[in-house]
C-alpha positions in Angstrom: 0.0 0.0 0.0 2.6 2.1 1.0 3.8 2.6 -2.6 0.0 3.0 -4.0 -0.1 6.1 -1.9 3.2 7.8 -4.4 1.7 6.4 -7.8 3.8 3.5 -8.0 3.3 -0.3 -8.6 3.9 -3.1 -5.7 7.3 -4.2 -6.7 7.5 -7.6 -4.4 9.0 -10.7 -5.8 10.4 -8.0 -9.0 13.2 -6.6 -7.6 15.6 -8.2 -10.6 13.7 -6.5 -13.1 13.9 -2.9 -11.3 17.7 -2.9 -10.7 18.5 -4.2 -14.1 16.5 -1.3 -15.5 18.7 0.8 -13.5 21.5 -0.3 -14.2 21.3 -0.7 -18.1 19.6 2.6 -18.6 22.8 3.7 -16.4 25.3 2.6 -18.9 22.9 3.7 -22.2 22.4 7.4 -20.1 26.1 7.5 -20.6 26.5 7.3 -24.6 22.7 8.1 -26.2 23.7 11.7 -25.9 26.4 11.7 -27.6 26.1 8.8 -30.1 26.9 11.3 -32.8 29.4 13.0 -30.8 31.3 9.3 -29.8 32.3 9.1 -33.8 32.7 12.4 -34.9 35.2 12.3 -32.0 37.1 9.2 -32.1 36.9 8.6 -36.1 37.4 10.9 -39.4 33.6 9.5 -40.4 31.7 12.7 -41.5 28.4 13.2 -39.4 26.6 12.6 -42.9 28.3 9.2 -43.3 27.6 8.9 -39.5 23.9 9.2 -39.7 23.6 7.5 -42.6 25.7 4.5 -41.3 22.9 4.5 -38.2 20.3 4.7 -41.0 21.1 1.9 -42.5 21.9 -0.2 -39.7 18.7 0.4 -38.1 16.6 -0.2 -41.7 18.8 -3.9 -41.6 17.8 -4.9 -38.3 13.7 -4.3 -39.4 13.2 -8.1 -40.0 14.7 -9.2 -36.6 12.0 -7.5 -34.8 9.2 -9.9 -36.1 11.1 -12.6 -35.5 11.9 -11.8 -31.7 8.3 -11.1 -31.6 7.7 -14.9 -32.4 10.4 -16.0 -30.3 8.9 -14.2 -27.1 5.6 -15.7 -27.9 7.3 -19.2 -27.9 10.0 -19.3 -25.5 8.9 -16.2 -22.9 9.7 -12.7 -23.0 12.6 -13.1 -20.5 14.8 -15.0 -22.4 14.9 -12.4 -25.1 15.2 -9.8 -23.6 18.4 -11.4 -22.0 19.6 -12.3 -24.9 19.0 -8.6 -26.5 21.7 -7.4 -23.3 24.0 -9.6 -24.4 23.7 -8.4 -28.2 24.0 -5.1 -27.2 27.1 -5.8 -25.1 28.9 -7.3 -28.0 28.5 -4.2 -30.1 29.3 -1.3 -28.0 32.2 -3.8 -27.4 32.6 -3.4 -30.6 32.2 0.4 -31.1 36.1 0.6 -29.5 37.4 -0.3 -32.8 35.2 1.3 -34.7 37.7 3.8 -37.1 35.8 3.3 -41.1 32.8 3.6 -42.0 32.4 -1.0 -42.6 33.3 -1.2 -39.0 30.6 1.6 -38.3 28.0 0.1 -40.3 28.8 -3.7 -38.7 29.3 -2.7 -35.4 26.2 -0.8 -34.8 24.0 -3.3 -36.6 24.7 -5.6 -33.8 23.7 -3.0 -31.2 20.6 -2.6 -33.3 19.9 -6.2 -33.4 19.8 -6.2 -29.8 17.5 -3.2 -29.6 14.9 -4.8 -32.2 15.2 -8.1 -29.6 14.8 -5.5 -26.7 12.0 -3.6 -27.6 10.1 -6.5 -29.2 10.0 -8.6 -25.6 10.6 -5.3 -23.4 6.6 -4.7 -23.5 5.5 -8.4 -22.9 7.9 -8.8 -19.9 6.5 -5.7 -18.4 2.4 -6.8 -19.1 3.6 -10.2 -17.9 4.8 -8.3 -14.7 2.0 -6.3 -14.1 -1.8 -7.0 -13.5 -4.5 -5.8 -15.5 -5.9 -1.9 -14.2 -2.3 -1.0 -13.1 -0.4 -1.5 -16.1 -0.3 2.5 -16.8 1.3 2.3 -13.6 3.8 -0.1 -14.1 5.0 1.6 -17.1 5.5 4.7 -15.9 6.9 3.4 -13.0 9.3 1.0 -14.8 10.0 4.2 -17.3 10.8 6.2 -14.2 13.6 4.0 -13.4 14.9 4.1 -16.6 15.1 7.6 -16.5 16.6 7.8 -13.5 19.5 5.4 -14.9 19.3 8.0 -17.8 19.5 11.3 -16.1 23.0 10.2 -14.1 24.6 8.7 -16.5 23.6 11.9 -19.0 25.1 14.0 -15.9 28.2 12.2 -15.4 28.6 11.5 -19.1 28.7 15.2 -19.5 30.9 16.4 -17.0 33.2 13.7 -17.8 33.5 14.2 -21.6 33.9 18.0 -20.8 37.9 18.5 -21.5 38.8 14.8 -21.3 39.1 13.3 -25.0 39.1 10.5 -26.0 39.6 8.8 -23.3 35.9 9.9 -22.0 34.3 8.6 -25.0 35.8 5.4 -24.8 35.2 4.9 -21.1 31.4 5.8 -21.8 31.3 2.8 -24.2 32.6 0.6 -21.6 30.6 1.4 -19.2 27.6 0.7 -21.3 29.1 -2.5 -22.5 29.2 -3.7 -19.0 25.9 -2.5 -17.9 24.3 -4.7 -20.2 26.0 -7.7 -19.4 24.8 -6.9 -15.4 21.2 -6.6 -16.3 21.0 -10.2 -18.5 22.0 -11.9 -15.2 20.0 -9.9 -12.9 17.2 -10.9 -15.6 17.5 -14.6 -15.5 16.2 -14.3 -11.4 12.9 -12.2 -12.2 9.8 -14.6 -11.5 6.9 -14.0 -13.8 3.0 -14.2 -13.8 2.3 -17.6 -15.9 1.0 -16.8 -19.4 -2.6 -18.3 -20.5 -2.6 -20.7 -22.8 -6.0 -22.0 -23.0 -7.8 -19.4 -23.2 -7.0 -18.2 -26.8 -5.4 -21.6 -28.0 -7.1 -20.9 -31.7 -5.8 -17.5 -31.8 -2.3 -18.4 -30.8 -2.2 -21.2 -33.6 -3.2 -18.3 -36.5 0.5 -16.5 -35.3 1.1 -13.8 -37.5 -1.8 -14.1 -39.6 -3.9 -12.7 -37.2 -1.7 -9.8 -36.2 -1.8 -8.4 -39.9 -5.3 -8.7 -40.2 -6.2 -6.7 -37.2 -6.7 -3.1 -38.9 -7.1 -1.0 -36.1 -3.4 -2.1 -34.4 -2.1 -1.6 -37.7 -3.4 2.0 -37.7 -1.9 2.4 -34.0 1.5 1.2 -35.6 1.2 3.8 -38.6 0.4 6.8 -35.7 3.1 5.7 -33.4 5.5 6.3 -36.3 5.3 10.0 -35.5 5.0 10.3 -32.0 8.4 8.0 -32.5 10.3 10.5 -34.8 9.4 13.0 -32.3 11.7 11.5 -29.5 14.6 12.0 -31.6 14.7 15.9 -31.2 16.1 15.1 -27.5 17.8 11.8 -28.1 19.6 12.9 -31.5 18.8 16.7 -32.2 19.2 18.9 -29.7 22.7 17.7 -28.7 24.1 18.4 -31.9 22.2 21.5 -32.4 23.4 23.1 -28.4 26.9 22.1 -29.4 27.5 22.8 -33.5 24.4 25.2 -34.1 24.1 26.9 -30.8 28.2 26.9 -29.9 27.0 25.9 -26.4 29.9 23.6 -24.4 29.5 20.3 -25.0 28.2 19.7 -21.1 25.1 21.2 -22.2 24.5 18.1 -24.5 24.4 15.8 -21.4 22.6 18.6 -18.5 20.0 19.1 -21.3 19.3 15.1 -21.7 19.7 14.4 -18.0 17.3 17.2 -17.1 14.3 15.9 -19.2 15.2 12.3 -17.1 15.3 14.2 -13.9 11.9 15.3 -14.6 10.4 12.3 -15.6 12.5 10.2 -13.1 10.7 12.1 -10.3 7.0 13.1 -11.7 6.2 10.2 -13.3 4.5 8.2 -10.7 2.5 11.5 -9.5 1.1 12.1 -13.2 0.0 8.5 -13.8 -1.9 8.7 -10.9 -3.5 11.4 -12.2 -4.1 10.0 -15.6 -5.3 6.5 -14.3 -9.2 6.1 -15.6 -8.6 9.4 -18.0 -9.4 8.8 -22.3 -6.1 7.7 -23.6 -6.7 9.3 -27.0 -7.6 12.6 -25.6 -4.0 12.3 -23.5 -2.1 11.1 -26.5 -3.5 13.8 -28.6 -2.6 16.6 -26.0 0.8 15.2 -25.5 1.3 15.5 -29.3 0.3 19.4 -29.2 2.9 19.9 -26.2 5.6 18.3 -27.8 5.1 20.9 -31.2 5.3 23.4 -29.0 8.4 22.4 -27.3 10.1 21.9 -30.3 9.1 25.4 -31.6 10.7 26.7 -28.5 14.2 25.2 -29.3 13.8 26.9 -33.3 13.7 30.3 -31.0 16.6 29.7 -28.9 18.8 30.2 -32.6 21.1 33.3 -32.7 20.2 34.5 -29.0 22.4 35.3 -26.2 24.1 32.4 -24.7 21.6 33.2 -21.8 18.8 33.5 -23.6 19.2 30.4 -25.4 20.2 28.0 -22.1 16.9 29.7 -20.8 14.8 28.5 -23.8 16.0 25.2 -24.0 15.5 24.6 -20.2 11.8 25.4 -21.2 11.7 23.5 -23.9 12.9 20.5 -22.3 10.6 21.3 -19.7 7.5 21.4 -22.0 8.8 18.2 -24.0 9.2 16.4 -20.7 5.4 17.0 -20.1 4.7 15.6 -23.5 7.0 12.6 -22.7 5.1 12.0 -19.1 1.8 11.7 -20.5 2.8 9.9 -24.2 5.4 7.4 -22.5 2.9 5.1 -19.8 -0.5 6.0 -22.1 1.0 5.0 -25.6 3.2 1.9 -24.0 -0.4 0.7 -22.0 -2.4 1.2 -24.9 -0.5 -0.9 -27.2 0.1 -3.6 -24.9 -3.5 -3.8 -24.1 -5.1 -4.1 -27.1 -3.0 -7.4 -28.3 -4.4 -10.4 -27.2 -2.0 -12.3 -24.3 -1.5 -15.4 -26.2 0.2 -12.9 -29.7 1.5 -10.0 -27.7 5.0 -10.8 -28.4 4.2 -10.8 -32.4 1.9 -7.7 -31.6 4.5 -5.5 -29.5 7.4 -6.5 -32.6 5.1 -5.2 -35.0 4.5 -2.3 -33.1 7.9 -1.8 -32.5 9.0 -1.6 -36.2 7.1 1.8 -36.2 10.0 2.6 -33.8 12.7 1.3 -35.7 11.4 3.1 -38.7 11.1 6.2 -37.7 15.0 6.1 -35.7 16.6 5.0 -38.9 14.4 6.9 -41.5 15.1 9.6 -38.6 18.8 9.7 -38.2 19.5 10.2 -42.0 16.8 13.1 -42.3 17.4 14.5 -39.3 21.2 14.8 -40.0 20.5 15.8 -43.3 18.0 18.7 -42.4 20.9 19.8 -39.6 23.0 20.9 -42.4 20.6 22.9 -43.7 19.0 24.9 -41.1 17.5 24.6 -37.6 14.3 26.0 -38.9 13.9 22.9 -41.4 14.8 20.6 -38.3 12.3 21.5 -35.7 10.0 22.4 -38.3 9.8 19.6 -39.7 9.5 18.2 -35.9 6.6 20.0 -35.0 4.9 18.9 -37.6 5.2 15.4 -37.3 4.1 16.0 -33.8 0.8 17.1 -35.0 0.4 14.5 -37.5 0.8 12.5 -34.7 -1.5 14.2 -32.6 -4.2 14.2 -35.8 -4.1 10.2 -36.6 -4.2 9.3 -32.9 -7.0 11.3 -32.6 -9.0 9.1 -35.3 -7.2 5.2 -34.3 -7.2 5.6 -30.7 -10.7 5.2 -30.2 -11.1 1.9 -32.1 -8.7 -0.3 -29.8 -10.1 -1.0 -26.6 -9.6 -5.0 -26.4 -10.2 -7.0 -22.7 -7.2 -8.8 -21.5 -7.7 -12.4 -20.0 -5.6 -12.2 -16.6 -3.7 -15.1 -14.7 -3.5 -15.1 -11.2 -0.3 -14.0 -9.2 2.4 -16.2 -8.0 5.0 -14.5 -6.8 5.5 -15.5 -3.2 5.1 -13.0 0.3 8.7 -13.2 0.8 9.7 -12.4 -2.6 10.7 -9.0 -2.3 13.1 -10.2 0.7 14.8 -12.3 -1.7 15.1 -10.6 -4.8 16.0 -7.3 -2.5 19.5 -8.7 -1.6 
């Protein structure tokens, strides 16, 4: 009850899958900033070979989403998303030799690989995890964390980067590399709610057949493609545009990234209270309209004081952190909810491909409009986030679906044992 009261899930008998959030989104906090920054800095790789190198490794890795999607379905969600850590950890591995554009390409389509296996059974791990009526909840809650793990390692990836070379970048790598590796074994001691079987026995056998006839998910898939591409103005944008548009010191690129974190880190679990019971689509749409508006704000901050500018992109991280606290639990509930238990694995991958999509399709344009002009950036930005807001507007109301629920079995005195 006790962590009701603050918004946030009963953990007991889950305390493997908590730290292991924290302590992968640790590692990842370090380098997501400055993904773009690690190879402009440690190779001769122009940042248009860079992005498109990202591009293309992302596009490659499409197919081994569906395929994860399956292999969740069949063998548990666990096991892959072990295996996506230990994917992950071989490539930023990897990234240390990284010097031509092959090695680039190569490296970073492992990582990618990983990520496809990650995000396809990240979702079903979580839904198996929580019960039905708190699963807003647990994603928000399980989101918090991984902000949190983001924020510090944003924070200390900044000030350590800040006048120390190469060296910094290639600790940061590290770092991740071994953070990944922690969470698969943490991973392999999280107990799970047993799956039903029975119940949708005849669905189950139809696999992937019935996932691509189910029109309205496709339509959520299609939406999600720009509330996806949105993400990438914090993730991808802004740190090149403080640092090579705005002239800001590079530390900028990692306070900006671990203050939208910070944010979410500690008002997640206060706003999902709030939205608990509230219309999704109505949420999703307003998160949409907040995060065109925060983009807007970052186009203003060009050719101001230095100042004026760190003042208007504290704001608009500020205003793209709401959008992020409201899109993040709804979107991430919604989709989970309206696949059926026995396909959500299939479901989530297909899902997911809307994010791989728009991160590779993203990275190459994105780059691209960079060297044009921030105006064409966040322009373009805000106006995929009112796309977004627009189509969810018309899917979102077509996808309710109820979810058949098995019983709990995690023990009393699980949360004693997992705590150690």
């Amino acid at each position: 009850m006790r962590f009701e009261r603050w918004g946030l899930p009963t953990v007991r008998g889950h305390w493997p899958l908590v730290w292991a959030m924290v302590i992968d989104t640790l590692g990842t906090g370090l380098f997501l900033p400055f993904t773009i920054l690690y190879f402009l800095a440690t190779t001769r790789i122009p940042v248009a070979e860079v992005g498109l190198g990202l591009a293309v490794s992302g596009g490659a890795s499409l197919p081994f989403g569906p395929v994860c999607g399956s292999l969740a379905d069949r063998w548990g969600a666990r096991a892959v998303v072990v295996g996506s850590n230990v994917l992950r950890m071989a490539g930023f591995v990897g990234f240390l030799g990284v010097r031509t554009f092959p090695e680039l390409l190569i490296t970073s389509l492992i990582v990618q690989l990983g990520n496809r296996a990650f995000y396809a059974s990240y979702a079903p791990l979580v839904t198996q995890v929580a019960p039905v009526g708190q699963r807003e909840r647990w994603f928000g809650f399980v989101g918090s964390l991984r902000n949190v793990g983001f924020s510090l390692g944003g924070l200390i990836a900044g000030v350590a980067i800040t006048g120390g070379g190469k060296d910094a970048y290639y600790a940061i790598v590290i770092v991740n590399a071994v953070s990944f590796g922690l969470a698969a074994i943490l991973l392999t001691r999280l107990k799970l709610r047993p799956l039903p079987i029975a119940e949708e026995s005849a669905l189950s056998r139809q696999g992937w057949r019935a996932v691509l006839v189910d029109r309205p998910y496709l339509m959520l898939t299609a939406v999600n493609l720009a509330f996806a591409m949105a993400t990438n103005a914090l993730d991808l944008v802004l740190p090149v545009y403080l640092v090579r548009v705005l002239a800001l010191p590079a530390w900028t690129a990692g306070a900006s990234f671990g203050l939208n974190c910070i944010l979410v880190s500690f008002a997640q679990a206060p706003v999902v209270t709030k939205l608990e019971g509230r219309d999704r689509t109505r949420l999703l749409v307003l998160a949409g309209l907040i995060s065109a508006i925060s983009v807007l704000v970052f186009l203003a901050a060009d050719g101001l004081p230095v100042a004026a500018a760190l003042t208007l992109v504290v704001v608009g991280v500020v205003l793209f952190s709401a959008s992020e606290l409201i899109a993040s639990p709804v979107m991430s509930a919604m989709s989970a909810e309206a696949a059926p238990d026995a396909l959500r694995g299939r479901y989530i991958a297909l899902f997911q491909m809307s994010w791989t999509i728009s991160n590779s399709v993203g990275v190459a344009v994105l780059t691209w409009l960079i060297s044009i002009g921030a105006a064409a950036t966040w322009g373009f930005l805000a106006v995929v986030s009112v796309a977004g807001s627009v189509g969810i507007g018309v899917v979102g109301k077509h996808l309710d679906r109820p979810s058949v629920e098995p019983p709990e079995v995690a023990s009393d005195d699980a949360d004693s044992e997992y705590f150690a």
